[in-house]
C-alpha positions as CSV (number, residue, x, y, z in Angstrom):
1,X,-37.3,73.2,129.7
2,X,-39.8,72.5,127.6
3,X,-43.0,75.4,127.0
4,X,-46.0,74.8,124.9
5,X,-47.0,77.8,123.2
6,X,-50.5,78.4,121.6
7,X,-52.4,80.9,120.3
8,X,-55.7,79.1,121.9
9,X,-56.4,78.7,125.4
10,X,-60.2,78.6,125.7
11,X,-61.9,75.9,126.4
12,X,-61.5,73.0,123.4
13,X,-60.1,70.1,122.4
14,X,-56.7,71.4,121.4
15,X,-56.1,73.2,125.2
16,X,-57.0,69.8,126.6
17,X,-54.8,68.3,124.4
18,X,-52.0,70.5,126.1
19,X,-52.7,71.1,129.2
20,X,-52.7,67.0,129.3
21,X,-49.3,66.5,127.5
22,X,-48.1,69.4,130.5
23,X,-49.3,67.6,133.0
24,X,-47.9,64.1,131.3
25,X,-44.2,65.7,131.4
26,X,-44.3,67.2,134.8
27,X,-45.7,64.5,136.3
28,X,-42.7,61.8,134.7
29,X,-39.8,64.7,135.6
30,X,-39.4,66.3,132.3
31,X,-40.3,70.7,133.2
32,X,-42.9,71.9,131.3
33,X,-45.0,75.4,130.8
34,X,-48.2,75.7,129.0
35,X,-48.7,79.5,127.8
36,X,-51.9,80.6,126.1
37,X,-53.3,83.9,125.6
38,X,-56.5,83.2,127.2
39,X,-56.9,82.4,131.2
40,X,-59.0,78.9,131.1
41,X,-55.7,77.2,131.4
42,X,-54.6,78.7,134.3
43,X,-54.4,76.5,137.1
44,X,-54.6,73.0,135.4
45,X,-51.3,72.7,134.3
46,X,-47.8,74.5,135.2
47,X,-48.8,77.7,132.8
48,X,-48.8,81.3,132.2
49,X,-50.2,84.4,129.7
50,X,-48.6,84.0,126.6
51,X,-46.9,87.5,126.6
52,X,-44.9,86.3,129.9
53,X,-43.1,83.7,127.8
54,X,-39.1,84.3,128.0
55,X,-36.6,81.9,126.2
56,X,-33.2,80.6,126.1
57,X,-31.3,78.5,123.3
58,X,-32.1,75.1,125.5
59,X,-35.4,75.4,125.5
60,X,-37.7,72.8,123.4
61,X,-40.7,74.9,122.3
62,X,-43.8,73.3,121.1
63,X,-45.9,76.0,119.5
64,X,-49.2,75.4,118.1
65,X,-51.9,78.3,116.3
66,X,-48.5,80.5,115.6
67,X,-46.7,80.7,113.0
68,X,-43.2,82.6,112.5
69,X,-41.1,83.5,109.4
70,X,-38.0,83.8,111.6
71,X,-36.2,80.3,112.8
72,X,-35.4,80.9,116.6
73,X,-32.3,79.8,119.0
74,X,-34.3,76.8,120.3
75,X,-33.2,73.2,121.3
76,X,-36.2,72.0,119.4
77,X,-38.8,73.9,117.7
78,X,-42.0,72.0,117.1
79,X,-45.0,72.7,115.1
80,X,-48.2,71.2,116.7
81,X,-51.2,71.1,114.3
82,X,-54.9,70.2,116.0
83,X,-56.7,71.4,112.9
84,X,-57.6,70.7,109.2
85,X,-59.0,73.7,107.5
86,X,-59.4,75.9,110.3
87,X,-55.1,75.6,109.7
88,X,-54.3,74.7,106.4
89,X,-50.2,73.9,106.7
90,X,-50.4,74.6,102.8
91,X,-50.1,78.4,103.3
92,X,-48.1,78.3,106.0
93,X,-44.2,78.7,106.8
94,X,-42.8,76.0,108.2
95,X,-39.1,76.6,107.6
96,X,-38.8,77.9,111.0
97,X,-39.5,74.1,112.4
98,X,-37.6,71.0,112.9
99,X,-40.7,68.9,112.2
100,X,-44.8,69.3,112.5
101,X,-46.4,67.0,115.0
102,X,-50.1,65.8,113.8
103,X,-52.8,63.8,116.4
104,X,-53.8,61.5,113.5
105,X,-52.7,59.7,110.3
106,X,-56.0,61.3,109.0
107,X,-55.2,64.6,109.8
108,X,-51.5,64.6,108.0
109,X,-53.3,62.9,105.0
110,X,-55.5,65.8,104.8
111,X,-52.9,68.4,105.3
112,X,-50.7,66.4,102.8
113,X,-47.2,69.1,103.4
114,X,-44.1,67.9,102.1
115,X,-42.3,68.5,105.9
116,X,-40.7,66.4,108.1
117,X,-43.7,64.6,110.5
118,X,-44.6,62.6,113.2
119,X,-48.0,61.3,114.4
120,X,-48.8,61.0,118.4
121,X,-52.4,61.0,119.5
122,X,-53.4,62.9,122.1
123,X,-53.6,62.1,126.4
124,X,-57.0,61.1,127.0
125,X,-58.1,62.3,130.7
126,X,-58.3,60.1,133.7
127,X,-62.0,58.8,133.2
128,X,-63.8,55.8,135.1
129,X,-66.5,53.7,134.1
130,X,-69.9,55.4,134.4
131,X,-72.8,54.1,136.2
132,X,-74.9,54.1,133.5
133,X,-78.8,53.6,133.1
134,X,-80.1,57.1,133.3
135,X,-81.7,57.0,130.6
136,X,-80.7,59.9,129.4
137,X,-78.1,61.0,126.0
138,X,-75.7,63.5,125.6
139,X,-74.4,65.6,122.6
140,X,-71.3,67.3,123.5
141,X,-68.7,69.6,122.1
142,X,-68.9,73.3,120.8
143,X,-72.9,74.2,120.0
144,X,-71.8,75.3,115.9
145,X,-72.7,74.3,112.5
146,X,-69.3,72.0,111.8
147,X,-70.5,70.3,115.2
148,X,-73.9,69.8,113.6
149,X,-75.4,70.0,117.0
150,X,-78.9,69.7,115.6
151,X,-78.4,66.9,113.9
152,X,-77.5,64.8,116.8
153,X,-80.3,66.0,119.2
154,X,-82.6,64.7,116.7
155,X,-80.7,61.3,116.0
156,X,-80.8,61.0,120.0
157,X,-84.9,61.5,120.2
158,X,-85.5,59.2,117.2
159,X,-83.4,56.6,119.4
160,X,-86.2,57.2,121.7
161,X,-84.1,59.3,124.6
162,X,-86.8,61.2,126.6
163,X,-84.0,62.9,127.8
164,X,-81.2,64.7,125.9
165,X,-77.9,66.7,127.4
166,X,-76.2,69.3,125.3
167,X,-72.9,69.5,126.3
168,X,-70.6,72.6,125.4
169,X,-70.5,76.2,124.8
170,X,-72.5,78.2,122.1
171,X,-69.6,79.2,119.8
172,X,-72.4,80.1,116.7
173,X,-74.7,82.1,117.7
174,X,-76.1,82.3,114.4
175,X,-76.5,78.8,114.1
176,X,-77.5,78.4,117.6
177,X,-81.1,80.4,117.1
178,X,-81.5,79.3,113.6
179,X,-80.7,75.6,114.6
180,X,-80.8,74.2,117.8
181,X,-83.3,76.7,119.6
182,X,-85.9,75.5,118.3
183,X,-85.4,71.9,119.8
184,X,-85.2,72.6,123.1
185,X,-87.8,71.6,125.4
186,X,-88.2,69.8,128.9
187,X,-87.1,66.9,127.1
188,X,-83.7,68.6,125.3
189,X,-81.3,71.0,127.8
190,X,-78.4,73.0,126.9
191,X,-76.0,72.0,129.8
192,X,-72.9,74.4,128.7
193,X,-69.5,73.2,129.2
194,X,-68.7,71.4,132.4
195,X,-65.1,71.2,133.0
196,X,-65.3,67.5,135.2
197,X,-66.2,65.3,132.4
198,X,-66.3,62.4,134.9
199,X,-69.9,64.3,136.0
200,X,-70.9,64.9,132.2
201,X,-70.4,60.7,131.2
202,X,-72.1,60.1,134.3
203,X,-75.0,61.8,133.6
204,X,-76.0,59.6,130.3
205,X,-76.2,56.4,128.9
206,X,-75.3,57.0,125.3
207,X,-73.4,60.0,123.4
208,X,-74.3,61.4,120.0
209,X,-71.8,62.8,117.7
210,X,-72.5,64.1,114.3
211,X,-68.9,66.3,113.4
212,X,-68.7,67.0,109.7
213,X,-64.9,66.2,110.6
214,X,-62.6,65.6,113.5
215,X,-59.1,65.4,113.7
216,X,-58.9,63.0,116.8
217,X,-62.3,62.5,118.3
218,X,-62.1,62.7,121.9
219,X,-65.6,62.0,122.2
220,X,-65.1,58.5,120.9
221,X,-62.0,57.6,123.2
222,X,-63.6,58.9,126.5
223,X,-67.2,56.8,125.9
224,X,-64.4,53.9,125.2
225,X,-63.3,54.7,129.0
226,X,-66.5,55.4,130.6
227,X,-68.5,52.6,128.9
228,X,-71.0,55.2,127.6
229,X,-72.7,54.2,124.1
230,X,-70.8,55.7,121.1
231,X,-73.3,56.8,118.6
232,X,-71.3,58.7,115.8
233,X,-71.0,59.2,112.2
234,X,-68.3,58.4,109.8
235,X,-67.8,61.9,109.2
236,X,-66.8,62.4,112.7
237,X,-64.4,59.3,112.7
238,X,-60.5,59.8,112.0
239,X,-59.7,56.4,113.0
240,X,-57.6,57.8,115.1
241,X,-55.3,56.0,117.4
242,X,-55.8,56.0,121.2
243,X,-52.6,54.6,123.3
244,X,-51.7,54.8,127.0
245,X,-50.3,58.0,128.5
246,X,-46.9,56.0,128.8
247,X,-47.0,54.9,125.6
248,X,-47.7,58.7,124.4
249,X,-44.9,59.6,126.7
250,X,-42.2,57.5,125.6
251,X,-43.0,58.8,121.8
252,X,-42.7,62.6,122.4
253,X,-38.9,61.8,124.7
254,X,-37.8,60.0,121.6
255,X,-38.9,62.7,119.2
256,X,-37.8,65.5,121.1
257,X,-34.4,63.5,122.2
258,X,-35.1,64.4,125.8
């Protein structure tokens, strides 16, 4: 069996990431188990608390935000890294693990380990192409000062948008009142996080993404899928590579000799 263990299940990229890739195996026959601390999870994907997980020597375990000195009976054992400084592999054990798994050739250039690798990118969801001319924008993804959330809400009303969507949850609240409060108005609304993206690309013509530094950039790959305008800097660009969910599949059997 193979169980996804991470020390993150609140809402974010990285438990998309995994509740995708659980979905991915079940649905192609290989068992699967998504285990987070957190409850947001629960219900998307075959998955349970963290502190429910139980073991045996066959198991493949992909764990990501844990790290462990001790090298466990497992099948496989799989670090899976979503993160650049927020996870720097440099000051981390990694003796315990048969290789580290990174979303992007940017991000293993940046963590630069001397470990054994691979590189898959992540599932994207199932999105269809938006409707379109609402004339409205969006700037989505957590409301903090790495997301630079003020930054694109005023690249979006120089554009002209006399409508703007902010899309995700507050995760600064310092930040928040010093530097996106402000702007709002009846032309700029803090939406929140909606868990249907399919509603959120609808909604808006154009996305604006102004990340100091992504790893993967969802945001990119899902206006790809919807047709919604891309506006993002370089800074938020890893060049990352975006494949089909069979072609994502057939990378992870062959790595984890399933």
């Amino acid at each position: 069996m193979i169980k996804i263990l991470t020390g993150w299940s609140h809402p974010g990229g990285s438990t998309l990431a995994h509740i995708n890739l659980c979905n991915l195996f079940n649905e192609n026959g290989y068992e699967c188990r998504l285990y987070g601390p957190h409850y947001w999870h629960l219900g998307k994907c075959k998955g349970d608390l963290l502190n429910t997980a139980e073991f045996s020597k066959e198991d493949t375990v992909i764990a990501h935000w844990l790290a462990t000195a001790e090298i466990p009976a497992f099948r496989k054992f799989i670090l899976s890294c979503h993160e650049t400084n927020l996870f720097p592999l440099k000051e981390k054990k990694l003796d315990a693990f048969d290789f580290v798994h990174f979303v992007s050739e940017f991000q293993k250039e940046w963590q630069d380990v001397d470990f054994p690798s691979v590189v898959i990118p992540n599932v994207l969801s199932d999105l269809k192409e938006s409707p379109l001319n609402t004339g409205a924008a969006a700037v989505i993804g957590s409301i903090d000062e790495h997301k630079r959330t003020d930054l694109s809400i005023r690249r979006a009303l120089d554009d002209g948008y006399e409508k703007v969507y902010v899309y995700g949850l507050v995760t600064d609240g310092d930040f928040f009142e010093k530097s996106v409060h402000s702007l709002l108005s009846n032309t700029v609304e803090v939406k929140g996080y909606v868990e249907d993206k399919q509603v959120m690309y609808d909604s808006v013509d154009a996305v604006y993404h102004s990340s100091d530094r992504e790893t993967f950039n969802y945001i990119k790959g899902e206006c790809e899928l919807t047709g919604v305008a891309y506006n993002g800097l370089d800074s938020a660009d890893p060049n990352a590579e975006y494949l089909s969910s069979e072609d994502i599949l057939d990378k992870w059997v062959n790595v984890l000799e399933l």
